[in-house]
C-alpha positions in Angstrom: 116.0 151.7 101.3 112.8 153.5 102.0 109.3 152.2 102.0 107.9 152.8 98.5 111.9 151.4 97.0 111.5 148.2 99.2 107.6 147.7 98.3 108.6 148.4 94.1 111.6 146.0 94.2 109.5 143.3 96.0 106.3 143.6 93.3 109.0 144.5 90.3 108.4 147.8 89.8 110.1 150.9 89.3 110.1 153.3 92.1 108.4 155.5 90.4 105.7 153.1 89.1 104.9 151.4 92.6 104.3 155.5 93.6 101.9 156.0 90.6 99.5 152.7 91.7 100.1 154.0 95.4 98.6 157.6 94.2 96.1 156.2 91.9 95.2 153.5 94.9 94.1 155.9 97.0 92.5 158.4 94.5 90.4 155.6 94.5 89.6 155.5 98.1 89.1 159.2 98.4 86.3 159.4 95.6 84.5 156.6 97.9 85.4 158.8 101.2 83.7 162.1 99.0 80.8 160.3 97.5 82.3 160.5 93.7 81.9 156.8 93.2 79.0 155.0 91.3 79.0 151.2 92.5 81.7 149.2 90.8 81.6 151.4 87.0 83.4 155.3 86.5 87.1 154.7 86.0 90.1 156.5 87.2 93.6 155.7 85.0 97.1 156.1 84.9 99.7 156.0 82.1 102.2 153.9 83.3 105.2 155.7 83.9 108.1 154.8 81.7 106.0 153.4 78.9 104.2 154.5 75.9 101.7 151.7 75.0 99.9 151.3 78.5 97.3 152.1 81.4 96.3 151.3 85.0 93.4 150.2 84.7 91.2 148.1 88.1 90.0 144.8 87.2 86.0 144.8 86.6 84.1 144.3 89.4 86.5 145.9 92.5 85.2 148.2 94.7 86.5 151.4 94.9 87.1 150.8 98.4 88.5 147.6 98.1 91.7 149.1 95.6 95.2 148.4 96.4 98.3 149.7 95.1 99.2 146.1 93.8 95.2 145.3 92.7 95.9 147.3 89.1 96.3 146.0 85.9 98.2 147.0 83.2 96.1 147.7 80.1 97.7 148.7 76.8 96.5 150.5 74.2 95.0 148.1 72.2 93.0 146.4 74.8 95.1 143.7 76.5 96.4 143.0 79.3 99.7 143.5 79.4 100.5 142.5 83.2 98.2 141.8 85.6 94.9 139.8 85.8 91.5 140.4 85.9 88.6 141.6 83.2 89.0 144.7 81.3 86.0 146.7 81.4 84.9 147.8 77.9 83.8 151.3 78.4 86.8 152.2 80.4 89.1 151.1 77.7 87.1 152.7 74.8 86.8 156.2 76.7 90.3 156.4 78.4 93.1 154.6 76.0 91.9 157.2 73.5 92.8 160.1 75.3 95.9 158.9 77.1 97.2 158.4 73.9 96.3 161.3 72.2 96.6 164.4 74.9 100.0 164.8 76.1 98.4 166.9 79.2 96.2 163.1 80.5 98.7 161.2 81.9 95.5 160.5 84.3 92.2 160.5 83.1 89.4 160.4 85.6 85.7 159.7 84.5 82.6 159.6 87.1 78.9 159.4 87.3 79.1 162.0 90.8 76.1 163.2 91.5 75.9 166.9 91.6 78.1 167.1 88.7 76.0 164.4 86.6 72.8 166.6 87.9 74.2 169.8 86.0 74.8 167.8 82.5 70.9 166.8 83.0 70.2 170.3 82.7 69.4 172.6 79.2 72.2 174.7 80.2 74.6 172.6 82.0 77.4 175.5 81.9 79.3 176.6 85.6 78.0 179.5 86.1 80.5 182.9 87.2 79.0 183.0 90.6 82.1 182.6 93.2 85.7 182.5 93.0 85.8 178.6 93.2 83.2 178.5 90.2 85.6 180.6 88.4 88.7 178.5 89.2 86.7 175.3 87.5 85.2 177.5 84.8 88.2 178.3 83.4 89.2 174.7 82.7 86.2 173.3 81.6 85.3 172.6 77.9 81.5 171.2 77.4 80.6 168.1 75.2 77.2 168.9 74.2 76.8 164.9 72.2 76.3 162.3 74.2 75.8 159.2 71.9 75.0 156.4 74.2 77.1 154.1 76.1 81.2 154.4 75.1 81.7 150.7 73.4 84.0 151.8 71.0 87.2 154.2 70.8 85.5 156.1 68.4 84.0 157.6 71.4 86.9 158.1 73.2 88.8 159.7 70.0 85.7 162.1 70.4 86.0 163.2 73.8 89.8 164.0 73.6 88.7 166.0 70.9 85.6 167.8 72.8 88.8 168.0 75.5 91.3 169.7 73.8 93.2 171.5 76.1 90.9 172.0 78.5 91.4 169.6 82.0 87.8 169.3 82.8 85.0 167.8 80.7 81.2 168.2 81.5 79.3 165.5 79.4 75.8 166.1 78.5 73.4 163.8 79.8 76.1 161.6 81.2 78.8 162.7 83.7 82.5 165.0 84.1 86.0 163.8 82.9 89.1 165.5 84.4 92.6 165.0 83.5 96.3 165.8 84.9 99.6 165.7 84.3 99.6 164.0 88.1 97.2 161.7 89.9 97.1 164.6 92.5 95.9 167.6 89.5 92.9 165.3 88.3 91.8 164.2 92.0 92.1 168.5 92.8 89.8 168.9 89.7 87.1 165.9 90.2 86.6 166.8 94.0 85.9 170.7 93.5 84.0 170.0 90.4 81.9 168.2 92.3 81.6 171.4 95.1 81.1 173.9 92.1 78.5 171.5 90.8 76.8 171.3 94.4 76.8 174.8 95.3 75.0 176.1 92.0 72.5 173.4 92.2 71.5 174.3 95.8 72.0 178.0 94.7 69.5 177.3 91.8 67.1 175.4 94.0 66.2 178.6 96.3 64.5 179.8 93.1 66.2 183.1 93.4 68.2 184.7 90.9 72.1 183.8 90.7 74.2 186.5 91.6 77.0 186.5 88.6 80.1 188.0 89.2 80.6 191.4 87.1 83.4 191.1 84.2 86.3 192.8 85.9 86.3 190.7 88.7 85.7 188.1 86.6 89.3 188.5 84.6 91.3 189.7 88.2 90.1 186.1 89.5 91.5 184.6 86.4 94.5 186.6 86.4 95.1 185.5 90.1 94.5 181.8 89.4 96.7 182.0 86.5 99.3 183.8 88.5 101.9 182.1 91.3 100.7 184.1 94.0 98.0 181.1 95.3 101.0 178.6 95.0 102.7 178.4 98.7 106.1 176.3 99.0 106.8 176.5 95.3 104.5 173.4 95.1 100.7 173.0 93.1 98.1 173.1 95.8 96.7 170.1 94.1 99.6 168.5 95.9 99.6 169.9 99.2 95.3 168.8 99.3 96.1 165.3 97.8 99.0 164.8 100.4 96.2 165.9 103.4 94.2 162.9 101.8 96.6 160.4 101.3 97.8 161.2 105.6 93.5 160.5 106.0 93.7 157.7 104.5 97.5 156.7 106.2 95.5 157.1 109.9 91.8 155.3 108.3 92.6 152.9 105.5 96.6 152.1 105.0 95.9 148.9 103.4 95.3 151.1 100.1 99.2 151.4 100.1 99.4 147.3 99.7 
């Protein structure tokens, strides 16, 4: 019996599920470690694997840095708790039940204040410009919700960013923050962390005062075609795995306790 199949029989779980609270655990402890928190608010979710009703969800008022694997509870989609204790937060259920229930492609659903990203939805145009070949990666899974509405206190608002979604996997949100989603913990954490570079390099690009350089059309679609392609895939694996493997061995050497 290997680590994560003695840790999920001792806490109940399926082997798969203790994995999915080990990921999300330390998804958690990266976004402290790359400055994406926002003191104790932003969530980062889970379905729980194997069922059709629920969410991980952190009990209000835990520190990113401060998540375990066993800390999360088990939210379904209709509010409650369904295992686990602790207070749900409001916002986190009316923004992120919605869309795990209604995109098949959010199994997680990641939602921050970050800075450089929340800097460009302050912005007129808050639109990635084509200026780099990372830009381009982001740009073309970005959709742009152009409505904020005030705080999200009721899943009205959450059935209206799964909508302004679609089938994108990144959402800037005017006047209010980013949203990604992925089939895997590892695919939103990929997205989140260089949507926070992209962010950061056109706002320090911007400040010089000089004009952007944007990328001419042609280049524009062989970038696509090349990120759309297999040939930037190495071992037959996403590279959203290989980077959120690197993390998780950070984090192994620095903080193991995220794996309790």
């Amino acid at each position: 019996m290997n680590y994560v199949q003695s840790k999920s029989a001792a806490q109940g779980y399926s082997d798969v599920q203790w994995q999915a609270r080990v990921d999300l655990a330390a998804a958690h402890r990266c976004a402290v470690m790359h400055n994406l928190h926002e003191g104790i608010f932003n969530h980062l979710t889970m379905r729980v694997p194997g069922e059709t009703d629920r969410y991980y969800q952190i009990p209000f008022g835990t520190h990113w840095s401060e998540v375990t694997a066993s800390c999360f509870m088990e939210v379904g989609y209709d509010g409650e708790v369904k295992r686990g204790e602790g207070i749900v937060e409001r916002s986190a259920y009316c923004i992120h039940a919605p869309m795990h229930r209604d995109l098949d492609h959010a199994a997680a659903v990641f939602h921050t204040h970050m800075p450089f990203a929340s800097a460009l939805t302050r912005l007129e145009d808050q639109h990635i410009k084509p200026i780099g070949q990372t830009e381009l990666g982001t740009m073309m899974k970005t959709g742009y919700d152009e409505g904020y509405e005030g705080p999200g206190l009721d899943p009205a608002e959450g059935d209206r960013l799964a909508k302004a979604c679609g089938d994108k996997t990144v959402l800037l949100m005017a006047n209010h923050g980013a949203l990604t989603v992925g089939n895997t913990i590892a695919e939103a954490y990929d997205r989140l962390y260089y949507l926070e570079r992209v962010a950061q390099v056109q706002l320090y690009a911007m400040w010089t005062g000089q004009p952007l350089r944007h990328l001419p059309e042609n280049v524009i679609e062989k970038t696509y075609e090349s990120y759309r392609g297999s040939s930037m895939r190495y071992g037959d694996r996403p590279n959203a795995a290989w980077h959120f493997d690197a993390l998780k061995r950070i984090l192994d050497r620095k903080e193991p306790d995220y794996a309790e």
